[in-house]
TORFITOR-794777 format. One record per residue (C-alpha): y, z, x. Coordinates in steps of 0.02 Angstrom, whole numbers, padded with zeros to 5 digits, always signed. Example, Ala and Ser with C-alpha at 12.3 -4.5 7.8 and 13.67 -1.06 7.14 Angstrom:
! residues 2
-00225+00390+00615-00053+00357+00684
! end
This chain:
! residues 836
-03433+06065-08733-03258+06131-08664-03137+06122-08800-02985+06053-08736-02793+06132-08729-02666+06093-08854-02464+06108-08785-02333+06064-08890-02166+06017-08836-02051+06081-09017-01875+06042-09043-01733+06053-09188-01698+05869-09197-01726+05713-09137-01649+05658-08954-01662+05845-08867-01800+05795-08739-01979+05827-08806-02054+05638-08761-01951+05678-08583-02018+05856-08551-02189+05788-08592-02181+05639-08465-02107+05755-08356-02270+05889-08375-02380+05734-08352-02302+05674-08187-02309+05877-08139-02481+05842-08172-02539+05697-08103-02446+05751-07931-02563+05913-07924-02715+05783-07926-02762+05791-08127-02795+05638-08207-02677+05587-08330-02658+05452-08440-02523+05418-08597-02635+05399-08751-02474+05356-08847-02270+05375-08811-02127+05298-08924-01980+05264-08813-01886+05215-08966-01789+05083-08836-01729+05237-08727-01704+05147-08537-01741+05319-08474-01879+05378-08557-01958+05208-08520-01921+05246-08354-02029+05413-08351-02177+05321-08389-02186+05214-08221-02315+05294-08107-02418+05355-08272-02591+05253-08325-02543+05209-08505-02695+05160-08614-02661+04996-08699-02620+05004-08882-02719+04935-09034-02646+04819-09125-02676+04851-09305-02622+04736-09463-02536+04774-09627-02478+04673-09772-02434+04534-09662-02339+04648-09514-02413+04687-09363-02422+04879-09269-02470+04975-09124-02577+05135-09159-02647+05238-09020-02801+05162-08958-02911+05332-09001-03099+05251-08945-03017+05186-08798-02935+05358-08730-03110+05435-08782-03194+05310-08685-03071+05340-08550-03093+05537-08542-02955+05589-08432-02914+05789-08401-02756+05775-08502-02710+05659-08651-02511+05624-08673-02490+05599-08839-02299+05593-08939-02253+05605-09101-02380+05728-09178-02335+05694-09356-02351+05516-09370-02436+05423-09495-02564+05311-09431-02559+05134-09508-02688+05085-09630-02848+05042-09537-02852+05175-09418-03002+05293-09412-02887+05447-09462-02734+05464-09564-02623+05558-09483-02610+05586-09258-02642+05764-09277-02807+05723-09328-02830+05577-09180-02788+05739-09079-02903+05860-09168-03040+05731-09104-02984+05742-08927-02973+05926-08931-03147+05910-08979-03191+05810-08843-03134+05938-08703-02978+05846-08674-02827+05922-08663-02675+05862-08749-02502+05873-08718-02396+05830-08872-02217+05825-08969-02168+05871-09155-01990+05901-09233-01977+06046-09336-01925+05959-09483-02088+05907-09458-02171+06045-09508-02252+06084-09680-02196+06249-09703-01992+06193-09683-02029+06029-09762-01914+06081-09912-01801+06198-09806-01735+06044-09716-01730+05921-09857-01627+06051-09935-01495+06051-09774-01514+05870-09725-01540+05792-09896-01667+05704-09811-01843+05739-09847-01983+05714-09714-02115+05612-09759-02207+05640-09628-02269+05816-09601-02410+05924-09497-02491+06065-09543-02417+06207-09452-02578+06309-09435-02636+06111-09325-02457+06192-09206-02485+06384-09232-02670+06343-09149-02577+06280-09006-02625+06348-08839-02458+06333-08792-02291+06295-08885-02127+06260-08789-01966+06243-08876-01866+06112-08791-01681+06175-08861-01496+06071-08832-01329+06134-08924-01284+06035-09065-01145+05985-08991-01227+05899-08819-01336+05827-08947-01185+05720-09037-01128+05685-08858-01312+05604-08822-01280+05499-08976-01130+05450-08975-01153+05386-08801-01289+05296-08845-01437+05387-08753-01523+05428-08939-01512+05273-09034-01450+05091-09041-01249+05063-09043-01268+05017-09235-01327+05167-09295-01225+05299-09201-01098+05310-09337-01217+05327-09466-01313+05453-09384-01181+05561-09320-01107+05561-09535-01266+05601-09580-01424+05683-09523-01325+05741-09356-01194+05823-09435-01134+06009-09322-01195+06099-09482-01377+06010-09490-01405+06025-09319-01366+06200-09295-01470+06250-09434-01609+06140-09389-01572+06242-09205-01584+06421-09305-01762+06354-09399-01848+06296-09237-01780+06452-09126-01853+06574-09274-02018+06475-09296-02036+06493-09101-02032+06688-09115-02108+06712-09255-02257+06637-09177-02216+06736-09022-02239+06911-09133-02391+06833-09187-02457+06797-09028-02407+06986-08962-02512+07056-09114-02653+06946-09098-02649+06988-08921-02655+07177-08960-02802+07164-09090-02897+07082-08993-02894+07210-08858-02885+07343-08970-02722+07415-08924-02674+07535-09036-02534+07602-08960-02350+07510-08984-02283+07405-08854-02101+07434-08834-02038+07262-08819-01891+07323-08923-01830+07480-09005-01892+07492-09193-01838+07627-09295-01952+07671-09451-01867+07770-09562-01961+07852-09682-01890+07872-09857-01947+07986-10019-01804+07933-10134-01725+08108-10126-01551+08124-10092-01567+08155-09910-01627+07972-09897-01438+07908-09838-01416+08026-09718-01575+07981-09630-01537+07787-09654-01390+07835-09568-01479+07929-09431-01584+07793-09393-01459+07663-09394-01362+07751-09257-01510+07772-09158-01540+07558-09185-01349+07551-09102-01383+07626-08949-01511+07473-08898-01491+07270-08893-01580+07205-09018-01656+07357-09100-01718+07347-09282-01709+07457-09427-01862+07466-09534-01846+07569-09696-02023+07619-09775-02035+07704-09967-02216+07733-09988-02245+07748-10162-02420+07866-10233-02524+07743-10300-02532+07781-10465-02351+07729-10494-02268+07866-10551-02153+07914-10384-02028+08074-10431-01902+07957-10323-01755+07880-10460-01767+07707-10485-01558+07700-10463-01583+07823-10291-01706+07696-10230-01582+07557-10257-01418+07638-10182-01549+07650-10027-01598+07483-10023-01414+07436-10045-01384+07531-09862-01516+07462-09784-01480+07292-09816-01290+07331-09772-01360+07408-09591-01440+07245-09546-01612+07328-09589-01759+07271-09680-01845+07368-09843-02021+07416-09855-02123+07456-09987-02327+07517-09984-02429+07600-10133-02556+07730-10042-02572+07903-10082-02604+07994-09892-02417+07977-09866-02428+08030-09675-02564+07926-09627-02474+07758-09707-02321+07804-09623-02393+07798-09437-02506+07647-09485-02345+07559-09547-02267+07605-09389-02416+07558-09294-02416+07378-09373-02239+07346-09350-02252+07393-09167-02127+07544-09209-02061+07632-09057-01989+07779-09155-02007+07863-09352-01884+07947-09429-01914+08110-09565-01808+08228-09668-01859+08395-09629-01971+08468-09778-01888+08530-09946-02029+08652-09971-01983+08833-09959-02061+08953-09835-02217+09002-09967-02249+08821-10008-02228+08757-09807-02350+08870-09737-02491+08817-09880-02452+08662-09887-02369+08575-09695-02318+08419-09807-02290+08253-09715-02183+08302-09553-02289+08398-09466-02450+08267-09480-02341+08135-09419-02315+08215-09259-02498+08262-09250-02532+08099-09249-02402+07998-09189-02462+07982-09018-02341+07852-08901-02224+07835-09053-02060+07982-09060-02021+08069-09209-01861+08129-09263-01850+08250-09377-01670+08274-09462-01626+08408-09546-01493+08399-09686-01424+08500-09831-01564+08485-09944-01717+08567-09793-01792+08701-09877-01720+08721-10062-01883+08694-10130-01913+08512-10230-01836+08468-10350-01964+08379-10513-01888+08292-10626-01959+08361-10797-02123+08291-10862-02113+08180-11029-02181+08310-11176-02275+08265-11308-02157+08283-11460-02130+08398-11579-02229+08344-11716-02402+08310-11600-02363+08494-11524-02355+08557-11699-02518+08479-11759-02610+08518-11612-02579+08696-11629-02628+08699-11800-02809+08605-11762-02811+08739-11621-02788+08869-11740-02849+08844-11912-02978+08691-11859-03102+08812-11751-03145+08921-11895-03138+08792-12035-03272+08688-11935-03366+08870-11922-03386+08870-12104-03433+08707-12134-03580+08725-12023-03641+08859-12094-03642+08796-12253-03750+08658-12156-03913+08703-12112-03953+08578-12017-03829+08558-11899-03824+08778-11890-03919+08795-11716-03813+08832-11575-03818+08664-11472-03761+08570-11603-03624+08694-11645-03577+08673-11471-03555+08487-11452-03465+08489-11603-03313+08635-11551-03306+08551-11386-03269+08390-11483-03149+08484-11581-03079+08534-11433-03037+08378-11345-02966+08301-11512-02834+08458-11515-02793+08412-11306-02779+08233-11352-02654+08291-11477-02570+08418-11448-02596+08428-11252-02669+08565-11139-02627+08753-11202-02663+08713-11389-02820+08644-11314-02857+08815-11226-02838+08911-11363-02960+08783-11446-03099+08814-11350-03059+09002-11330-03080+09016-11539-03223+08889-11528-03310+08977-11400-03295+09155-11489-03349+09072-11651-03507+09010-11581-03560+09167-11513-03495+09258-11682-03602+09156-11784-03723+09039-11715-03790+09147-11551-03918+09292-11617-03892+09416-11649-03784+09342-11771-03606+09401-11832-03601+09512-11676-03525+09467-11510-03675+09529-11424-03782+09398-11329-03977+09429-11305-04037+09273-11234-03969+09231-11045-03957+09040-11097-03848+09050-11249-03752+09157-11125-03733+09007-11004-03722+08898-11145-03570+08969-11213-03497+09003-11025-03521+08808-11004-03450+08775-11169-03287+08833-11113-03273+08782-10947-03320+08617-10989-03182+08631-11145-03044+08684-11027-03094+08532-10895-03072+08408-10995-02938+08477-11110-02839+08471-10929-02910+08310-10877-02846+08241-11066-02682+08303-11076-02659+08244-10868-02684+08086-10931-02601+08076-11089-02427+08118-10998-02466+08000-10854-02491+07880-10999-02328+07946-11059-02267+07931-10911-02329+07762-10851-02266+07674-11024-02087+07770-10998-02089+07679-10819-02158+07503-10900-01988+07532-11027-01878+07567-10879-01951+07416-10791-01949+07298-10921-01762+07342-10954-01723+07309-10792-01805+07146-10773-01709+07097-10939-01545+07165-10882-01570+07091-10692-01635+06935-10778-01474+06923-10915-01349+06942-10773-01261+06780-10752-01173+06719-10593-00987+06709-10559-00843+06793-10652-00916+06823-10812-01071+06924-10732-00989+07106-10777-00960+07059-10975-01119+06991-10975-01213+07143-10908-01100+07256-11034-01136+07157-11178-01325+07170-11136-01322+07366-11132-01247+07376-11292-01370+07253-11359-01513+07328-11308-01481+07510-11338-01361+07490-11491-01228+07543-11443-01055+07501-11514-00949+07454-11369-00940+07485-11184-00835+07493-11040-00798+07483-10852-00656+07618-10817-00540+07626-10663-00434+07762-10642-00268+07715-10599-00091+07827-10541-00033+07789-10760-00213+07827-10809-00362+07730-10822-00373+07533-10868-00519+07431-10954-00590+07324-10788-00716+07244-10904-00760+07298-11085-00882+07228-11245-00910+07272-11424-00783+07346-11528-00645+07479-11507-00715+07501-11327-00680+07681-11254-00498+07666-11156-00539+07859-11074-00704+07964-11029-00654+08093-11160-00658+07971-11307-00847+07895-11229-01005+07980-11295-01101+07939-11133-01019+07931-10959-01094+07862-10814-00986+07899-10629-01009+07739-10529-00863+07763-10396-00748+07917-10391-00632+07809-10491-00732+07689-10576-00840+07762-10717-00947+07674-10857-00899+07722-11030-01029+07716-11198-00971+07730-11367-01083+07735-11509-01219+07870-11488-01270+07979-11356-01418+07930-11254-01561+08017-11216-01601+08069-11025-01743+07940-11005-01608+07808-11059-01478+07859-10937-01593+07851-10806-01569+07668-10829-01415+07651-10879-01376+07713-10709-01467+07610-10617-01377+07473-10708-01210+07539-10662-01239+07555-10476-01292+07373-10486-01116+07337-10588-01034+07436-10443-01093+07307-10314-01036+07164-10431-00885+07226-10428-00854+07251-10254-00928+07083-10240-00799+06993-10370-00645+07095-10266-00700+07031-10089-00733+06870-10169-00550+06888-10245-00472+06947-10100-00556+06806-09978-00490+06687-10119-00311+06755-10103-00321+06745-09912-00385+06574-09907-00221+06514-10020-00106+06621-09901-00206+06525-09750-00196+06364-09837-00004+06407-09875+00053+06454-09707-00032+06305-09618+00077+06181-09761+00224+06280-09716+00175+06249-09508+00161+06069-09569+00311+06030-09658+00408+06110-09506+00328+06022-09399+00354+05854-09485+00543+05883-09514+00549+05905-09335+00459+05765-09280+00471+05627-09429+00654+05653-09500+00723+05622-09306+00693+05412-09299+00756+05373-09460+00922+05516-09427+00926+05416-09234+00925+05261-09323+01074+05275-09441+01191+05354-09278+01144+05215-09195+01203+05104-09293+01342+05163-09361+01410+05181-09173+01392+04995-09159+01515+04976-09303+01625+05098-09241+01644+05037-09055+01834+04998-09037+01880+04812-08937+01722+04745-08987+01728+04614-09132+01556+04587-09226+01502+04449-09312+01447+04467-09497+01279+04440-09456+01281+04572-09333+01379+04696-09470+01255+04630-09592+01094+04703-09471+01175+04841-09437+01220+04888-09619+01047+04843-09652+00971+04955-09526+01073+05087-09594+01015+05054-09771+00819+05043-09715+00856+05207-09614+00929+05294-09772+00788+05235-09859+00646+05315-09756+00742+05481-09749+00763+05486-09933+00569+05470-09938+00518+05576-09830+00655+05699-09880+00597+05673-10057+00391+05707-09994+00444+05871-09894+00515+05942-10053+00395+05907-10150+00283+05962-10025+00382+06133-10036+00386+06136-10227+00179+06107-10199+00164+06233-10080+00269+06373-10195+00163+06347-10353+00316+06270-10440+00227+06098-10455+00047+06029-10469-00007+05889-10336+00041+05710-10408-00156+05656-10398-00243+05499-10459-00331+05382-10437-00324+05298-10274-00384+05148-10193-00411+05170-10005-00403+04972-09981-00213+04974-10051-00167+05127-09972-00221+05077-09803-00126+04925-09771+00041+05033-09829+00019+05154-09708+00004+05024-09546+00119+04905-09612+00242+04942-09461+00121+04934-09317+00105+04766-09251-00046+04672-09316-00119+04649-09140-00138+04834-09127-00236+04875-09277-00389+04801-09344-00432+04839-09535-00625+04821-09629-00611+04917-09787-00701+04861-09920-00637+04828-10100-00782+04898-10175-00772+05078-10117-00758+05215-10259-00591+05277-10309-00525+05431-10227-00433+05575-10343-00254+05589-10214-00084+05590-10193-00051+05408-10131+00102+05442-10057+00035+05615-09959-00136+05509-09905-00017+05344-09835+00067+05479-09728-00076+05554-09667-00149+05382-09607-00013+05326-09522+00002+05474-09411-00153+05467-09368-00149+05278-09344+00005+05293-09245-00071+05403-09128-00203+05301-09092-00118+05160-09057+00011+05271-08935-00157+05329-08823-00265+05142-08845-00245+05009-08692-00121+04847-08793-00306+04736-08763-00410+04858-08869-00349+04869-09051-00370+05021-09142-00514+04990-09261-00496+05089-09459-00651+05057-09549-00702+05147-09700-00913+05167-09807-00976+05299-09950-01083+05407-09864-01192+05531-09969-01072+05567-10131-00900+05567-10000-00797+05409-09942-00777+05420-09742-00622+05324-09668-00642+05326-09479-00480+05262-09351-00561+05223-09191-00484+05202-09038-00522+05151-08847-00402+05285-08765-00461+05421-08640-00519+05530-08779-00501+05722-08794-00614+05865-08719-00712+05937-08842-00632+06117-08796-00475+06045-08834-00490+05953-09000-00431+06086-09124-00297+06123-09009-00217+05961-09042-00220+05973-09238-00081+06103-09202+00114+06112-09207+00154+06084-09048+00326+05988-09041+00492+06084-08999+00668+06045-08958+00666+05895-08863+00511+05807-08923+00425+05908-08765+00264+05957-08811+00172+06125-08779+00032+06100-08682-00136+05974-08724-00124+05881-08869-00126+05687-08923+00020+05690-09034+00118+05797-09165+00065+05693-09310-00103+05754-09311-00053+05913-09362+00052+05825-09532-00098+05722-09563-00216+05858-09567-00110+05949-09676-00074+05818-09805-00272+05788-09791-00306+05942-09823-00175+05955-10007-00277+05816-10045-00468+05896-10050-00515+05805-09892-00563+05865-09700-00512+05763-09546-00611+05808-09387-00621+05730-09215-00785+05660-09125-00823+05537-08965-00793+05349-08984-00971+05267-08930-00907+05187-08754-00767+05293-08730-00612+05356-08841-00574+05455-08961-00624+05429-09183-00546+05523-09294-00632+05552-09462-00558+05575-09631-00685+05637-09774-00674+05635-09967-00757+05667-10095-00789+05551-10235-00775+05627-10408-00932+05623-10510-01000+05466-10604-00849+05358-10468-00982+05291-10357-01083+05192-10480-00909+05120-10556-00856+05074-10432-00876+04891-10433-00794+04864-10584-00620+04876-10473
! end
């Protein structure tokens, strides 16, 4: 039997369109004369979703019981009993109630499949196991319902049904997602602009990542060797010598010249792990990659050329990039090295090769790890003296005084002096031990005269099988040298990488873990300054304050060096230490652009409090100032006689006038002093529910409408910069809300932060033009500059911001505009606070 077709309709998030764009494919469908039926849909109450499914046979639900409730499952027997050409089937991941043949829909669908029908379906990509964690880490929401995504990848086909985060809050908020009572939540929650546009980043990438997977399966299966240039990929290949940046380089510039080109770096290490590329080289390399936008590869194989094109191959490379050889002339023309079978072979794929200062020098080792001194020593003494003492003892033993024995025993001898003392001493070995057994076990004896042919051979064997393996032994004994030096240098690294704590105190850290682990007495990081150089970060005692008073040096940046102090360290050491201090370099670059991003933040934050404080002494000192003229004209008009209750207003006005610009000439400086660094923020603890009232207390009470709870946690504010901020806001809303529709300031905890949300039934404000009207906009004449809803905005964003909060702008379900203030609760405030 056929098995059927699998499409999935995928989006970021609920309300983008999937159940539509499915009922839409089935109507397609069922117009072109293929019999379709909905298996299952969830309108979730939407009037036109609902309406899609008119014209569609729906199979009737079954009705299924649990602990006293009653659901609807899809009917599974009755759409196989049904067997229609395509299935529509929603919600992919749901879990089927208890009772139901299968767990989970994806398998009800599985079954379908198998029953050659085809099945159009929808899934979320929260939905999906693989991001399961992913988005409970951005949402703080974790899925409980999930689907394989192998059940997806299978998929025949997989459409991404995509909407902008923002026309997504517009569906929401004007009701087209979910019920009226559940807009607010949703839009402070799992539809904040941040969750939605990562969600929108996770489905887009899923999408083509299955998309590159689809190309390559596509090209395996048809054997296609050859790349497909659906866009430019640059493999640059990469031996850890110093031309590697220049070539990085190379390659990135050729990436520029194309939309979406990538940069692929490749190292391919020999596979017996000891590379002549530096650790630290290999890391500064890495470093540029990453910087470029590109992505770092590293394969183990030892035919160097034939990885490289197979990497490139597998990638779908469009072009490789090589240094030209550092082999001389001699050494080129024996051996063509890696360039030349690259091009061989490359086939469709172009090859650059780059030239640079290094082409042709010759390479440069780095020096094999000896033996030591003492091991040389002995070796050259069992070499020497060993050959001829184990001579005499076999003659003195008769039974062991025939030549094969003698043989087996000096090429013994002989690998014992290579495992010791390494290859020459081992020669020498076997040339004394082969001379010896001729001299004195090969007749005639004591003569170096040999009769017989086979003691000829024997000997002959004797030393080429001495010489073998004294090779083959001491090979191995430096690559075992060599392979525990690189386990050290590893293992330091992991414990330096792995002692390396975040933040600030990351350099100290690292320093004081050098001069732990190699015992040293102090260290320190040196920057070179116009008086001389200064101690950036320094540990241990009497750290060097110069180069010259350092026994080991280590150049990081032209003026930033690493100083040691306390004994000089060996070459194998440095090799380390330097890839240390190229790490510390980037920590410190890091800690100054954090620094400097700090610094420029403040200024920001400065220069806006500045805007603000302007802008309110424009806009806020004028009624009060208008006030007091007022009426102190009205006492001074000549002819007119006033009573004493009309002096006694007036005088009062004037009073209550004075009043208000004492206070608000009394917040602006200290707003000032705040803003200068002369003063800290007057900040406590604040209840919302008394601050509230205090900020609308002159607004009429028909205008404003007030539900915030007693019970909310305590906010950490200045209660006099928070009232201010509310009653701009409030005033505004009133100023731009029809006299029948009261402005509405409610306020919940939401997920750790206390939300406080003035609603009002005005015209609202174009999306384009919301940030707009958080500026200063007011000028001489109370005429203001272009869009905007009202100067105070601009004060209360300010004064929301000196207080640790945000205040943002969204769509009033209905119509209007909401303005949201957020924040946050100081920890352990939530659970205490009922005890208000």
């Amino acid at each position: 039997m056929r098995r059927g077709t699998l499409r999935v309709y995928l989006g970021a998030a609920p309300g983008v369109g999937k159940t539509f764009a499915m009922l839409g494919e089935g109507h397609r469908r069922r117009e072109r004369g293929t019999d379709v039926v909905v298996g299952f849909v969830e309108t979730h109450g939407r009037e036109h979703t609902a309406a899609l499914t008119e014209g569609l046979e729906v199979v009737p639900r079954r009705r299924l019981t649990h602990r006293g409730a009653t659901f609807e499952e899809m009917d599974l027997d009755a759409v196989l009993a049904r067997r229609p050409a395509v299935a529509l089937v929603d919600e992919l991941a749901h879990t089927n109630v208890p009772g139901s043949r299968h767990t989970k829909r994806w398998e009800d669908v599985e079954e379908l499949l198998a029953a050659g029908i085809d099945v159009i379906t929808t899934v979320n990509v929260q939905h999906l196991e693989s991001l399961n964690d992913v988005v409970a880490e951005i949402t703080g929401v974790r899925q409980g319902e999930t689907v394989p995504d192998q059940v997806v990848r299978r998929a025949d086909q997989v459409e991404l049904v995509d909407m902008a985060p923002q026309a997504l809050r517009r569906r929401l908020a004007h009701g087209n997602v979910y019920a009226a009572e559940k807009i607010d939540a949703a839009l402070d929650n799992y539809f904040r602009l941040g969750n939605l546009t990562a969600l929108r980043e996770l489905a887009l990438l899923w999408v083509a990542d299955r998309v590159d997977d689809a190309l390559e399966a596509y090209r395996c299966e048809h054997d296609i060797s050859t790349p497909w240039k659906t866009r430019e990929r640059v493999v640059v290949a990469l031996t850890g010598g110093a031309e590697g940046e220049a070539l990085i380089r190379r390659g990135a510039r050729i990436t520029d010249r194309a939309t979406g080109a990538e940069l692929v770096a490749l190292h391919v290490s020999v596979s017996d792990g000891l590379s002549d590329a530096a650790p630290d080289v290999l890391t500064r390399q890495r470093a540029l990659v990453e910087s470029l936008g590109g992505t770092w590869h590293t394969v183990v194989a030892d035919d160097v050329a034939a990885t490289v094109l197979s990497f490139a191959r597998q990638v779908n490379a469009t072009q490789i990039v090589l240094g030209a050889s550092r082999r001389g002339r001699l050494s080129s023309a024996l051996f063509p090295g890696v360039g030349p079978a690259v091009v061989r072979d490359s086939g469709e794929i172009d090859v650059h090769i780059v030239t640079h200062e290094h082409a042709g020098r010759g390479r440069r080792r780095r020096p094999r790890p000896g033996l030591g001194l003492p091991r040389r020593v002995l070796g050259w003494a069992l070499a020497v003296a060993g050959q001829p003492l184990l001579a005499l003892l076999l003659h003195e033993l008769t039974d062991l005084s025939d030549l094969p024995a003698a043989l087996m025993l000096f090429l013994a001898l002989t690998v014992a002096v290579a495992l010791v003392g390494g290859m020459l001493p081992a020669v020498v070995s076997a040339l004394i031990g082969g001379s010896l057994a001729n001299y004195a076990f090969t007749p005639p004896l004591y003569t170096l005269v040999v009769d017989r042919p086979t003691d000829a051979v024997a000997i002959g064997v004797l030393l080429a099988v001495a010489v073998s393996v004294s090779v083959v032994v001491d090979q191995a004994a430096r690559r075992t040298a060599q392979a525990a030096q690189a386990r050290n240098e590893a293992d330091t690294l992991a414990t330096l990488a792995g002692s390396v704590l975040t933040g600030s105190e990351a350099v100290p850290a690292l320093l004081d873990q050098l001069c732990e682990m190699y015992g040293l007495d102090s260290a320190a990081l040196l920057a070179r300054e116009d008086a001389g150089w200064n101690g950036y970060a320094v540990s241990g005692r009497r750290p060097p304050s110069s180069p010259e008073e350092a026994d080991s040096t280590v150049p990081i940046q032209p003026d930033l060096v690493l100083a040691l102090r306390g004994r000089v360290l060996p070459a194998r050491d440095l090799r380390v230490v330097t890839a240390v201090a190229t790490q510390t370099g980037a920590l410190i670059e890091r800690d100054l652009l954090r620094a400097e991003a700090e610094a420029n933040r403040h200024e920001r934050e400065r220069t806006a409090l500045r805007t603000t404080l302007l802008a309110a002494v424009s806009h806020d000192l004028r009624t009060p100032l208008a006030g007091i003229k007022a009426s102190v004209s009205g006492l001074r008009v000549d002819g007119v006689e006033l009573s004493e209750q009309d002096r006694a207003e007036l005088l009062a006005g004037i009073e209550e006038s004075a009043d208000q610009l004492n206070a608000l000439v009394d917040n602006l400086l200290d707003m000032g002093r705040l803003d200068s660094g002369a003063v800290t923020a007057r900040r406590d603890r604040v209840a919302l529910d008394e601050v509230v009232p205090r900020a609308v207390a002159g607004i009429p009470a028909d205008r404003v409408r007030i539900d915030v709870p007693e019970t909310l946690p305590l906010l950490v504010a200045d209660a006099g910069l928070l009232e201010r901020a509310v009653a701009n806001v409030v005033e505004n809303a009133v100023r731009h809300s029809p006299p029948d529709r009261p402005v509405v300031v409610t306020a919940g905890a939401v997920c750790g932060s206390v939300v406080l949300r003035v609603v009002d039934r005005g015209p609202g404000v174009p999306p384009e033009d919301r940030e707009q009207m958080f500026t200063a906009f007011q000028r001489l004449g109370d005429r203001p500059l272009g869009h905007g809803v009202g100067l105070g905005l601009a004060v209360a964003r300010g004064f929301t911001r000196a207080n640790g909060g945000t205040l943002d702008a969204e769509d009033t379900p209905g119509g209007g505009l909401t303005m949201v203030f957020t924040f946050p609760v100081p920890p352990g405030d939530a659970a205490g606070s009922e005890a208000r």
